[in-house]
MIDOSE-1310 file (N, C-alpha, C; in nm, 2 decimals, decimal comma, always signed):
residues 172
xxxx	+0,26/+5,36/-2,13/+0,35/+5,44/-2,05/+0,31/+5,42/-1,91; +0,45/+5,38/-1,82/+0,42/+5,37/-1,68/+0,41/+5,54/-1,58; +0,33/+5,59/-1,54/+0,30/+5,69/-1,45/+0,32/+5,69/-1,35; +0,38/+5,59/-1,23/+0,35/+5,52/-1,11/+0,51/+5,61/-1,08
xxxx	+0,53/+5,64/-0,95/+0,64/+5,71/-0,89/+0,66/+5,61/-0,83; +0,68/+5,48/-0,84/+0,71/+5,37/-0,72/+0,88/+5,38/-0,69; +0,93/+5,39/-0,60/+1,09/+5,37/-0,64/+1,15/+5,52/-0,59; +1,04/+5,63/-0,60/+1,09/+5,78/-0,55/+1,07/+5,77/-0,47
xxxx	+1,16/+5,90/-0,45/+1,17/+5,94/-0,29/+1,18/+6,08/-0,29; +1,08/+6,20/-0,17/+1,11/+6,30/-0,17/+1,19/+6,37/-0,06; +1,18/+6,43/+0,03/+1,24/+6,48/+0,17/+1,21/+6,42/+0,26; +1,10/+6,39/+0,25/+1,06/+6,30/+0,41/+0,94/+6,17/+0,33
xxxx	+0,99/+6,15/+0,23/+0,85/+6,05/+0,18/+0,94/+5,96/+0,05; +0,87/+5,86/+0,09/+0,91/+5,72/-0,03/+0,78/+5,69/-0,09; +0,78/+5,64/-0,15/+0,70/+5,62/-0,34/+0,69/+5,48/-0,33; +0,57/+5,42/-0,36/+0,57/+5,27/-0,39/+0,44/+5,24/-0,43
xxxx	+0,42/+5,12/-0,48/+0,28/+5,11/-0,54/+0,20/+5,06/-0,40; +0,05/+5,06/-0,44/-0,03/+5,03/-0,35/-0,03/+4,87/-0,34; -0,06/+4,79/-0,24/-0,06/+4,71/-0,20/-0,16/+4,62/-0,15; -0,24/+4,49/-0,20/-0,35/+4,50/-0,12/-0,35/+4,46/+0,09
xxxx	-0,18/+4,39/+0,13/-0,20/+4,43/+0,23/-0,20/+4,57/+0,33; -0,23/+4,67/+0,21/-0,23/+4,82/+0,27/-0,38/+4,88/+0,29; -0,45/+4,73/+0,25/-0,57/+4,80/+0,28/-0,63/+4,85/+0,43; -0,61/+4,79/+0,52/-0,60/+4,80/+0,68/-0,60/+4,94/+0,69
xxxx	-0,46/+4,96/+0,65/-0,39/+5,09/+0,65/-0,46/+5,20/+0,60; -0,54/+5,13/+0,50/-0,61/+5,30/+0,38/-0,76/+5,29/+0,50; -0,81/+5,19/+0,56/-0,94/+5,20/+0,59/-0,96/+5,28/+0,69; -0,88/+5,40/+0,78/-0,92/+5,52/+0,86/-0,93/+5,62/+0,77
xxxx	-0,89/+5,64/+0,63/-0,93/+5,75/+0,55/-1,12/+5,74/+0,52; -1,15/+5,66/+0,50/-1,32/+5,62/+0,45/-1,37/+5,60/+0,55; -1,31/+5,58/+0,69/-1,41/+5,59/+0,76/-1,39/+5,70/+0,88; -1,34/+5,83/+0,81/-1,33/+5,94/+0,84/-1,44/+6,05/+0,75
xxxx	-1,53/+6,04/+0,85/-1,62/+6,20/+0,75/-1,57/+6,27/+0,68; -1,48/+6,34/+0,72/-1,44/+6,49/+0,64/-1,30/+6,47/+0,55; -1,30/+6,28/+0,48/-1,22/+6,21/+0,40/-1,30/+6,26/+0,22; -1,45/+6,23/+0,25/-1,55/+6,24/+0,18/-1,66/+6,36/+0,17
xxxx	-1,62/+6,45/+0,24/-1,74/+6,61/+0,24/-1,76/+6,65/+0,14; -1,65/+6,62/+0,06/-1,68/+6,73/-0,10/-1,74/+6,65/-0,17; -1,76/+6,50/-0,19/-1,79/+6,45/-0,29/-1,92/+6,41/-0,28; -2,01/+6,39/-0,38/-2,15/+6,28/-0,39/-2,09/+6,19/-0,30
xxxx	-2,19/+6,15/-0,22/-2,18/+6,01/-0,15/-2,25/+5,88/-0,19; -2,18/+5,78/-0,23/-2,28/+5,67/-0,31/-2,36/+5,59/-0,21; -2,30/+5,61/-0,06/-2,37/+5,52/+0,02/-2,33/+5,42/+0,04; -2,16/+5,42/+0,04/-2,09/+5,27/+0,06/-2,06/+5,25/+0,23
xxxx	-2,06/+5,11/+0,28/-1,96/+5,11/+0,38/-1,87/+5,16/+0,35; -1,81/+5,20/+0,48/-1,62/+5,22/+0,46/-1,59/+5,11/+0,43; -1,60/+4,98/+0,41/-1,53/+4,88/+0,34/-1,52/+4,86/+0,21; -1,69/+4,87/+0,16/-1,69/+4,91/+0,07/-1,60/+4,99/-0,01
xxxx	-1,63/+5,10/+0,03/-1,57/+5,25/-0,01/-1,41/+5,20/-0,06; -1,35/+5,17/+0,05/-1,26/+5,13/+0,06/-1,20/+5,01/-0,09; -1,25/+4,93/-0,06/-1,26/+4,78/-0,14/-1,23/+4,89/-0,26; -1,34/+4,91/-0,34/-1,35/+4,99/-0,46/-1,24/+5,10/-0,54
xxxx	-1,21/+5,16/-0,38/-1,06/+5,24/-0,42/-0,96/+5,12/-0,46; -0,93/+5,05/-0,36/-0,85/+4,98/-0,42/-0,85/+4,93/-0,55; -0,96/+4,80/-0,57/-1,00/+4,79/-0,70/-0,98/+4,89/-0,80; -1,00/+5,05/-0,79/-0,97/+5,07/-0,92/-0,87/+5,08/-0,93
xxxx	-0,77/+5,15/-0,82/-0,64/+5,15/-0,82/-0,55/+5,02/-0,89; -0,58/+4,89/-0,88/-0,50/+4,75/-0,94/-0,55/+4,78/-1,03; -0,71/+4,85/-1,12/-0,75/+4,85/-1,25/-0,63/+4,94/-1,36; -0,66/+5,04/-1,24/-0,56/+5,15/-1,36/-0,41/+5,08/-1,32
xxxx	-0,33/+5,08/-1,22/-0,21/+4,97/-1,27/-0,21/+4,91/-1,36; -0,33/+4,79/-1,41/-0,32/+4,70/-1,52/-0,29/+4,69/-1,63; -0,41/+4,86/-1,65/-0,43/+4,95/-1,78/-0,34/+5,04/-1,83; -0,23/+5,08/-1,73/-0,13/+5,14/-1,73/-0,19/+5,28/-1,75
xxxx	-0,30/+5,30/-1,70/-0,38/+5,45/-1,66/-0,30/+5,56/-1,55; -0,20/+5,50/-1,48/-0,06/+5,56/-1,39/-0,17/+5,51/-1,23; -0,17/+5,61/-1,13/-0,26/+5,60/-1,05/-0,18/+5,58/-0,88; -0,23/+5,57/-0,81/-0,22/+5,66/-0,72/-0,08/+5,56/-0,59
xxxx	+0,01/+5,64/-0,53/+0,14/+5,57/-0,53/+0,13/+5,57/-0,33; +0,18/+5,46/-0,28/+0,13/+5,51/-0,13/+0,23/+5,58/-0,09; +0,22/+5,63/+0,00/+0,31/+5,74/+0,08/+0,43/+5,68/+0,23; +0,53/+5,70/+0,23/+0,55/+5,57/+0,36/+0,69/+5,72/+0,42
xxxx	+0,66/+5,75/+0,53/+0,74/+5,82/+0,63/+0,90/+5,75/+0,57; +1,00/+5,82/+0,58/+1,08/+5,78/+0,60/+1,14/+5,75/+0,74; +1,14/+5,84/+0,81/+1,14/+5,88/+0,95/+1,06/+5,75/+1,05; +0,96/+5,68/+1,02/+0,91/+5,62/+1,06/+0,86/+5,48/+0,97
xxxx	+0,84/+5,53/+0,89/+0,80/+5,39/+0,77/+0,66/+5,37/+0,77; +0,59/+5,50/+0,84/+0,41/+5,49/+0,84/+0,38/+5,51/+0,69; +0,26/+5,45/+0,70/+0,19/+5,47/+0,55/+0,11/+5,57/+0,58; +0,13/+5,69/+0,52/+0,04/+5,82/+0,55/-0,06/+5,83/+0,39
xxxx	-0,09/+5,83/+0,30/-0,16/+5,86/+0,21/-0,15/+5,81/+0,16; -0,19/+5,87/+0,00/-0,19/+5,83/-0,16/-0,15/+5,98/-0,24; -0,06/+5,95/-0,32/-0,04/+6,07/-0,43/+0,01/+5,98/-0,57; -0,02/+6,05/-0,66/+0,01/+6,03/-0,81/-0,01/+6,06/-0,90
xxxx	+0,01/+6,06/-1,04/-0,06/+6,07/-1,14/-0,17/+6,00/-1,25; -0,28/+6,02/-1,31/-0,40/+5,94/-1,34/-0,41/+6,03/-1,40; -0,39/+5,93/-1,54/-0,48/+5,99/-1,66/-0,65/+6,00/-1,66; -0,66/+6,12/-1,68/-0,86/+6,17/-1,63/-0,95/+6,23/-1,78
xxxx	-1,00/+6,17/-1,78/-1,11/+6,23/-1,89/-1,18/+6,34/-1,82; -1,12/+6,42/-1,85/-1,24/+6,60/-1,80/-1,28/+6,66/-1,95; -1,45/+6,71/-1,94/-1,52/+6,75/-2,08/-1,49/+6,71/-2,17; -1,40/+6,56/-2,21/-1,41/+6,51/-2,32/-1,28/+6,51/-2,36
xxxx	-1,19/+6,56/-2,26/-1,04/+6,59/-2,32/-0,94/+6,47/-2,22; -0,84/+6,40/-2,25/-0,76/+6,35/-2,17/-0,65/+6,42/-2,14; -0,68/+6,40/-2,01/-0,53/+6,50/-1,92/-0,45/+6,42/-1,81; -0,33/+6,45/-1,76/-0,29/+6,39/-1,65/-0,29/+6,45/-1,53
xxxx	-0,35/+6,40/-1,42/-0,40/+6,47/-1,29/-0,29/+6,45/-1,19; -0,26/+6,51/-1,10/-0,21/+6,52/-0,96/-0,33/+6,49/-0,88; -0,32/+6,36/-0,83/-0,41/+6,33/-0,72/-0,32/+6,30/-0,61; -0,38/+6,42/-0,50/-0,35/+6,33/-0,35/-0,45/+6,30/-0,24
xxxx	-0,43/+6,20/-0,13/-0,53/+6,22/-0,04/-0,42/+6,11/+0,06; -0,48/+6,21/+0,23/-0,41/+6,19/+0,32/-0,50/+6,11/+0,42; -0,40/+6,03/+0,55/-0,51/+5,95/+0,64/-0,51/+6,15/+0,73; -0,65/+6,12/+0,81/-0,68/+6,23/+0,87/-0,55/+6,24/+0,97
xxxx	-0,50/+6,17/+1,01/-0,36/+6,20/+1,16/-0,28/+6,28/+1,07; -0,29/+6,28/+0,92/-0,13/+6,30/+0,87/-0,18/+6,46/+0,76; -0,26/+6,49/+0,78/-0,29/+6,66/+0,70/-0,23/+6,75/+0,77; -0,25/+6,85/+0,71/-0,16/+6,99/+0,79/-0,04/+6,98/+0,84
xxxx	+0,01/+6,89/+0,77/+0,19/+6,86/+0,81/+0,27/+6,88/+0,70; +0,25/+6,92/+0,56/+0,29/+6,94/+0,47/+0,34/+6,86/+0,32; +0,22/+6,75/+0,40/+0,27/+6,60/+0,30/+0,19/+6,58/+0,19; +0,09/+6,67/+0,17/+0,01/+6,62/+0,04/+0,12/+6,73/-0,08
xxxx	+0,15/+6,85/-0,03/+0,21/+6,97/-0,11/+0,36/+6,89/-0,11; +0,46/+6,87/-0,07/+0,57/+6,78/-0,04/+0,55/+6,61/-0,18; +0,42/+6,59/-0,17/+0,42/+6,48/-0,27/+0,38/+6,53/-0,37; +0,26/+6,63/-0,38/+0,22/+6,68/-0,52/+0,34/+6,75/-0,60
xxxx	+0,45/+6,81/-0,51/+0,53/+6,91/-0,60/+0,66/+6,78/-0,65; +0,67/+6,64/-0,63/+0,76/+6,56/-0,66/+0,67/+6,50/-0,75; +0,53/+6,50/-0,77/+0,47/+6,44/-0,89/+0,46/+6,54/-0,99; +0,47/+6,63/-0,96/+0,50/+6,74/-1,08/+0,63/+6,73/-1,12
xxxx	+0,73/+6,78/-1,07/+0,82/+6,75/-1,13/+0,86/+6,62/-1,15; +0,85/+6,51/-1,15/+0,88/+6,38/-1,19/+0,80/+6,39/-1,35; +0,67/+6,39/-1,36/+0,56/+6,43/-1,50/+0,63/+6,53/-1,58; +0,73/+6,59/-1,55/+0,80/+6,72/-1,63/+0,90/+6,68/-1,68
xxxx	+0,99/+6,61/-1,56/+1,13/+6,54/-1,61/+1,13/+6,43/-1,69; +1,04/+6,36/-1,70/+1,00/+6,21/-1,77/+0,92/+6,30/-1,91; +0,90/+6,42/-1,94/+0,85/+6,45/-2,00/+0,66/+6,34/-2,06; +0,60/+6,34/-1,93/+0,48/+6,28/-1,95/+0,37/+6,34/-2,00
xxxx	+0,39/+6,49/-1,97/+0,28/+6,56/-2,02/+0,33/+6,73/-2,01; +0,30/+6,83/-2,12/+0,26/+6,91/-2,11/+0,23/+7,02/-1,99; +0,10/+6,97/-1,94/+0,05/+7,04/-1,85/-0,03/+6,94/-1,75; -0,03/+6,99/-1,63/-0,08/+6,91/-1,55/-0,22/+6,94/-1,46
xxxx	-0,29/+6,87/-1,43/-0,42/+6,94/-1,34/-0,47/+6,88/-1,24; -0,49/+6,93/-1,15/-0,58/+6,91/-1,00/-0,74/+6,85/-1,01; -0,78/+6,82/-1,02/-0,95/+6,81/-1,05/-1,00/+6,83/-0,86; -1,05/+6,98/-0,84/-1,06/+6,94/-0,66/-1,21/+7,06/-0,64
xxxx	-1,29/+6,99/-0,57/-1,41/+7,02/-0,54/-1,40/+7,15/-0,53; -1,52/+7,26/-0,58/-1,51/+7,40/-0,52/-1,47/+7,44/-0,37; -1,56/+7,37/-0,30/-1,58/+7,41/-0,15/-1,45/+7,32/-0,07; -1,34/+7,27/-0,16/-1,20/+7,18/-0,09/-1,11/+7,27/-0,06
xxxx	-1,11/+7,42/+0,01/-1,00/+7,47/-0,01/-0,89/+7,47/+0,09; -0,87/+7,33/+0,12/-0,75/+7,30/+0,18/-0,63/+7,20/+0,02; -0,73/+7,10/-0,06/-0,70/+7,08/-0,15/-0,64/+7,20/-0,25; -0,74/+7,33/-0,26/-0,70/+7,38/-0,37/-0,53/+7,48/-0,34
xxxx	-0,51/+7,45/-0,17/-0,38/+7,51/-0,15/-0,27/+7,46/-0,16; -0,27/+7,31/-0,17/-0,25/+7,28/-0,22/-0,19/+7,27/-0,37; -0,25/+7,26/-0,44/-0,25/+7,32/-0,58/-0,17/+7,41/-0,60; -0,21/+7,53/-0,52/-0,13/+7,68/-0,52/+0,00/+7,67/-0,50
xxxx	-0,04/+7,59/-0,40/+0,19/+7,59/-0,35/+0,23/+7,52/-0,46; +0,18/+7,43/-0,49/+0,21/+7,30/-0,63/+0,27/+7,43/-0,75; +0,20/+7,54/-0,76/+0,24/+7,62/-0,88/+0,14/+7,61/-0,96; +0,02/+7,53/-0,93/-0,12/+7,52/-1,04/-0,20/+7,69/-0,98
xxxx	-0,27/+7,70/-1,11/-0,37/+7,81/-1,08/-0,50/+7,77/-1,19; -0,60/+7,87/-1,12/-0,71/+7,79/-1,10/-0,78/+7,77/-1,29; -0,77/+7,70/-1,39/-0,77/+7,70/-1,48/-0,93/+7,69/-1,54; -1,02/+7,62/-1,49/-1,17/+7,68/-1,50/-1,26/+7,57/-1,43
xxxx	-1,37/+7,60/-1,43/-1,46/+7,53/-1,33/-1,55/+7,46/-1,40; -1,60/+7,31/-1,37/-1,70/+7,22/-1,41/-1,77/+7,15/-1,34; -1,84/+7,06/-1,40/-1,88/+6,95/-1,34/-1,79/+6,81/-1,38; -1,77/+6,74/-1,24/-1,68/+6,61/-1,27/-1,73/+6,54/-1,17
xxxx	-1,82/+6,40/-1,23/-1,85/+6,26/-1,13/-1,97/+6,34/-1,06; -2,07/+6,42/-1,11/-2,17/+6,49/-1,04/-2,11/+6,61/-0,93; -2,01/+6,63/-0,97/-1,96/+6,71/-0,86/-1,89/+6,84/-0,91; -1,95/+6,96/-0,83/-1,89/+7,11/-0,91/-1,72/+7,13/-0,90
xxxx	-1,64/+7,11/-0,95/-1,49/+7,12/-0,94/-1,43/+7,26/-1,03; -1,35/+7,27/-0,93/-1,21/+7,38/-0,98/-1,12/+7,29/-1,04; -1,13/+7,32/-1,19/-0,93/+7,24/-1,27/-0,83/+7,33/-1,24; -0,74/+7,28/-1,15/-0,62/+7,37/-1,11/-0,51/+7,30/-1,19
xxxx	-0,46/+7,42/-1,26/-0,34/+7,32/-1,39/-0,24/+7,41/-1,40; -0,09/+7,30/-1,41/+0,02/+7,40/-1,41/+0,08/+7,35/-1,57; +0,18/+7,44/-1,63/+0,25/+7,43/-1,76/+0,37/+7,42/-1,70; +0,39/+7,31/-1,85/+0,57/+7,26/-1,85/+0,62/+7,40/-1,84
């Protein structure tokens, strides 16, 4: 099953797959501090860091795992983020997640909530899943508002990738 929103379009945002000449473009997210504050830090360069997103990103394309869709202004044609759906193994169960993440110029404008709420309903109308979930660090609560506008609420807390997380999950 394909996950990828490539081809949508929401109010002010177009859908397409990741690219590797978008890497340029993704490398001021990783080499932005507060891109990375919630998470373990492995200790990569930003190229690194970088490099590896990508790589998994073509992985799970391959695998048809869904995964993360770039973001492109319409208004301008900038590439502002990543949003999509990825199938996630949380405590042993498979779920399909809402992932977003924004370049630091482009937060607080209303484009991660604007993409998350077109990946939700897209995953509803395609009938992909059930129910959907957020995986976002306790102490993220710009992420978890995310969520909230999305219509997710906060479904229970663990550990994921060494890291304490809120599952924020909404029903069909």
């Amino acid at each position: 099953m394909d996950y990828l929103l490539f081809g949508e379009e929401s109010e002010r945002l177009h859908f397409r797959k990741i690219r590797p000449s978008d890497f340029r473009s993704w490398l001021p997210f990783h080499e932005d501090p507060s891109s990375n504050e919630f998470w373990v830090d492995e200790g990569f360069s930003t190229q690194v860091a970088c490099q590896k997103w990508f790589d998994n990103t073509f992985q799970r394309y391959a695998n048809k795992l869904g995964g993360m869709n770039a973001l492109i202004t319409k208004d301008t044609g900038a590439f502002i983020g990543q949003c999509g759906l990825l199938i996630q193994t949380v405590n042993d169960v498979q779920e399909l997640e809402i992932g977003y993440s924004l370049l630091p110029a482009y937060r607080n404008k209303g484009y991660a909530t604007e993409a998350a709420m077109k990946c939700k309903s897209f995953a509803f109308e395609q009938k992909l899943a059930k129910s959907l979930i957020s995986i976002i660090h306790m102490k993220n609560r710009a992420s978890q508002k995310v969520a909230i506008k999305n219509g997710m609420s906060h479904d229970h807390t663990t550990t994921y990738k060494n890291n304490p997380v809120h599952i924020f999950r909404v029903t069909m």
